[in-house]
N, C-alpha and C positions, 0 to 999 in steps of 0.2 A: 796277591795273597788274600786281600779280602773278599773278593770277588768270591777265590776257593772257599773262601771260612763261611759264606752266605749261602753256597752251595753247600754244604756239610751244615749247617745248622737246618738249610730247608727240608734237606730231606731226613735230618732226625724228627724234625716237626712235625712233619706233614706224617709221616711213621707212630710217632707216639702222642701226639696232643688230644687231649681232652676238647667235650664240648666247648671248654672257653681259650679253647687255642691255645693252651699252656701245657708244656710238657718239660715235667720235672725227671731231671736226670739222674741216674744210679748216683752221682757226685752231689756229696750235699752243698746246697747254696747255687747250685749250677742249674738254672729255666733256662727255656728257649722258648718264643713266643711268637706266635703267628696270626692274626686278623686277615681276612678277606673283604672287610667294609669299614669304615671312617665308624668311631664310638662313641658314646655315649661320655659324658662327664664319669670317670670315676676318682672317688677320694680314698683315701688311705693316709696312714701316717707307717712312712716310707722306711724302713732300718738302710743303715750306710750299705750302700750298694753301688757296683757301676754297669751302666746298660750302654751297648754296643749296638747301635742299629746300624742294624745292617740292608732293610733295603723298608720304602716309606718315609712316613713322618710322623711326628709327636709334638705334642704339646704339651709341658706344664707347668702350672701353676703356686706359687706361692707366697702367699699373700697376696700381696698386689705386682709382685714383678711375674712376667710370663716369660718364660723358655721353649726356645722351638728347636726341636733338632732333628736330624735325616740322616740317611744314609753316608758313613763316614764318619758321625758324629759319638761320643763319649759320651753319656750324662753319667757325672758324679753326684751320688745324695752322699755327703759324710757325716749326716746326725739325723733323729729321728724325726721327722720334722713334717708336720700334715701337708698333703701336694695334694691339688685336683688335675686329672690328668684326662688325656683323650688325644688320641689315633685321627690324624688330621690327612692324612694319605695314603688309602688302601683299596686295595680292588684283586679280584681272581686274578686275574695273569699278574700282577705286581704284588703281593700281598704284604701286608707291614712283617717284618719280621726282625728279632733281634734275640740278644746273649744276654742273660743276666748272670751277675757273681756277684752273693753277698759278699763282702768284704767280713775277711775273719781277725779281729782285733789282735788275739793272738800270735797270728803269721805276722800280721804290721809290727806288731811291739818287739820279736823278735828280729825282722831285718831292722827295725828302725836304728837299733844298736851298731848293730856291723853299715851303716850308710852311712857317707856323708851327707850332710843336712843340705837340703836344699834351700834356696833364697827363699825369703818371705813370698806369699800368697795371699789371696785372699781367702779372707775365714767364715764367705758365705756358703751355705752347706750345701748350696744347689749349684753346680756349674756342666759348662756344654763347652766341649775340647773336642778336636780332630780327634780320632783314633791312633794313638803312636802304633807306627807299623810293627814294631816289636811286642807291645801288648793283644794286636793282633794274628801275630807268627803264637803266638802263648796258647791264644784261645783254638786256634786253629789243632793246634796238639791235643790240645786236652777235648776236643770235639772229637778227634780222631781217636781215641783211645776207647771213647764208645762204643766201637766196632771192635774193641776185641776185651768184652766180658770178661773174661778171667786176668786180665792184667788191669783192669781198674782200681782194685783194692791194693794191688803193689803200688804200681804209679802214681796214682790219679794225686797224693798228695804233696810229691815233689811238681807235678805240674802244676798245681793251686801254687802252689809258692811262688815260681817262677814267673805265674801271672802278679799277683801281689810287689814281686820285685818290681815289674817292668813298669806296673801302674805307679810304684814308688819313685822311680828312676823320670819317669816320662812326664807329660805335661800336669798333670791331678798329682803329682809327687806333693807337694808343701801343704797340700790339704789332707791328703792320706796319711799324712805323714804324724799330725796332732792326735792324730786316732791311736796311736803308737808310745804314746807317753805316757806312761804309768800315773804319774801325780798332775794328770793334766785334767781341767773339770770337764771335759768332751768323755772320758773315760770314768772320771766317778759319778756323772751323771747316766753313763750306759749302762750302770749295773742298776740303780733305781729304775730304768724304762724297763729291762729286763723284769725286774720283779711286777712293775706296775702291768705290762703286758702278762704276764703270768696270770696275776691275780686281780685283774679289772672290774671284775661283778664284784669282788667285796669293796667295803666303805674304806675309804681312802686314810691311812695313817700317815701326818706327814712328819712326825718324830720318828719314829721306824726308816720312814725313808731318808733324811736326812743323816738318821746313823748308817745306814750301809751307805752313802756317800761320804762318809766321813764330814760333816759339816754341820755349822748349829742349822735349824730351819729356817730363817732367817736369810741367811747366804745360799743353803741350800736351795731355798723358792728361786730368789736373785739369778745363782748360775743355770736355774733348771728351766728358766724363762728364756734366759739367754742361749741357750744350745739350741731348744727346741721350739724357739716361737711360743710355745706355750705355758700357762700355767699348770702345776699337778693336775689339779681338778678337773681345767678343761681338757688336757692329755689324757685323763679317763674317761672323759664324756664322751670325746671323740670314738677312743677306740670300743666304747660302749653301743654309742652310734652306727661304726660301721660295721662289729657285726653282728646290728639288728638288722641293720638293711640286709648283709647276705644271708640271715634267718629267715626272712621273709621273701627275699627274690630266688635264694637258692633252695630252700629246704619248705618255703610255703608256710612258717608259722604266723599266726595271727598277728595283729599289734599287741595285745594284750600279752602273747607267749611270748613275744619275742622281748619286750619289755623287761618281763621278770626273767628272762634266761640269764640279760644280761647285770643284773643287779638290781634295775629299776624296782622302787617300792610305789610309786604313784605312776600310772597310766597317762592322765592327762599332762603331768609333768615330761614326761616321754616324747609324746604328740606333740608340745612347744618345742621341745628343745628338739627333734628330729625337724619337724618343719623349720624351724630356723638355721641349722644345718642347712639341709637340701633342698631347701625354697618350696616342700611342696609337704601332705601328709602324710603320713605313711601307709595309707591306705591309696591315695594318688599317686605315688609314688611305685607303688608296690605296682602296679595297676600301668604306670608307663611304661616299665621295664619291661614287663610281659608282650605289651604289645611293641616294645623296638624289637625285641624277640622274635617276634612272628614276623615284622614287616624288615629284618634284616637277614633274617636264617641263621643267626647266632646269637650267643646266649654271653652279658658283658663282663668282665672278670676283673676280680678285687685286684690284681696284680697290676700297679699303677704304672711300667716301664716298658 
């Protein structure tokens, strides 16, 4: 079955992908992902997703632990949390390819009710499981339903479920599954990321954000640390950071535009905290991309999976 499900993701790929190998599907939440060469470092901070690779290898990164996974393999991210990532086995006849599905907190909170609880798990956000064959008989459906447009918008959201069950049911169940608790701080913490992803170039409120967590700031910072590896501040620096980088590698703005697109009020304050981010300037930086570009025949993509 997988084999079939790699065959059906390849050729919607190779059919619909973008410059950066990424081809986003009439089903929201639903990429499919394709490379033909080994890439470049990319960072992101990840929303709870699980990626299905299907043929290649991957690497990522978080904090100091690294993750490798291939063909057969699951990666669950279950919070929002910075990864640096990169395509560690790819080539024309073999090329990396894989399934993404964001996980929709919604569909979990509702099965989570009608399920029996699965045993404890670990409650790190990053993990690499086999593919249960049943979450791939799931994708495989709902890959198939591609192919016939007009029943997308009937079906396509009793098959998300069905995927969401099996990931619930299967080995990532006891991790999915926290994602699904109303009063659990995985959940009042994803509605502050929401917001903070929203509105990133403005100055950071963290009494505002604390109230749509329901929490004083205080405990707020404490749980918002704890989910995401990061602090408020540096969770906006970051997503501030990365996209200046795709200002500047995808759309060509200067350091200076891309700076103030993203909130920055000081330039050289930008310039530190990018080079310390991504070990290089932004104008070096800007400037290496281009050329893996030319000397790879493909252009690198924010999508970390």
């Amino acid at each position: 079955m997988k084999d079939t499900l790699l065959n059906t993701v390849r050729r919607y790929v190779e059919a619909y992908a973008n410059p950066n190998g990424l081809a986003q599907t009439p089903i929201t939440g639903l990429t499919t992902i394709r490379s033909n060469t080994p890439s470049g470092l990319e960072y992101a901070i990840s929303r709870p997703l699980v990626c299905l690779v299907l043929q290649g290898r991957k690497q990522v990164v978080m904090g100091s632990e690294v993750f490798d996974f291939s063909a057969g393999d699951s990666l669950l991210i279950s919070a929002d949390v910075p990864t640096i990532s990169q395509i560690t086995e790819a080539s024309p006849d073999a090329p990396y390819i894989s399934l993404v599905l964001d996980l929709d907190l919604s569909v979990i909170a509702e099965l989570t009710e009608q399920m029996v609880q699965p045993g404890p798990g670990t409650k790190h956000p990053v993990q690499i499981q086999p593919t249960d064959q049943q979450v791939a008989d799931a994708a495989f459906r709902l890959m198939n339903l591609l192919d016939r447009p007009e029943a997308v918008p009937v079906l396509h959201k009793q098959l998300v479920r069905e995927m969401h069950y099996w990931l619930l049911a299967g080995r990532h169940g006891a991790a999915i599954q926290r994602l699904g608790y109303q009063d659990s701080h995985i959940r009042q913490i994803a509605k502050t990321v929401a917001v903070l992803r929203a509105d990133f170039r403005q100055p950071l409120q963290m009494e505002q954000l604390a109230a749509i967590a329901g929490m004083s700031p205080s405990s707020f910072y404490q749980h918002f640390r704890a989910v995401t590896s990061l602090s408020p501040l540096q969770f906006q620096k970051q997503l501030r950071l990365i996209e200046a980088r795709r200002l500047m590698r995808a759309e060509g703005l200067k350091a200076g535009s891309a700076a103030f697109a993203v909130g920055y009020e000081s330039v050289p304050q930008f310039t530190r905290e990018y080079s310390r981010m991504f070990g290089l300037t932004p104008q070096k930086d800007t400037l290496q991309g281009k050329t893996s570009t030319i000397q790879t025949g493909t252009t690198s993509t924010s999508t970390s999976n």
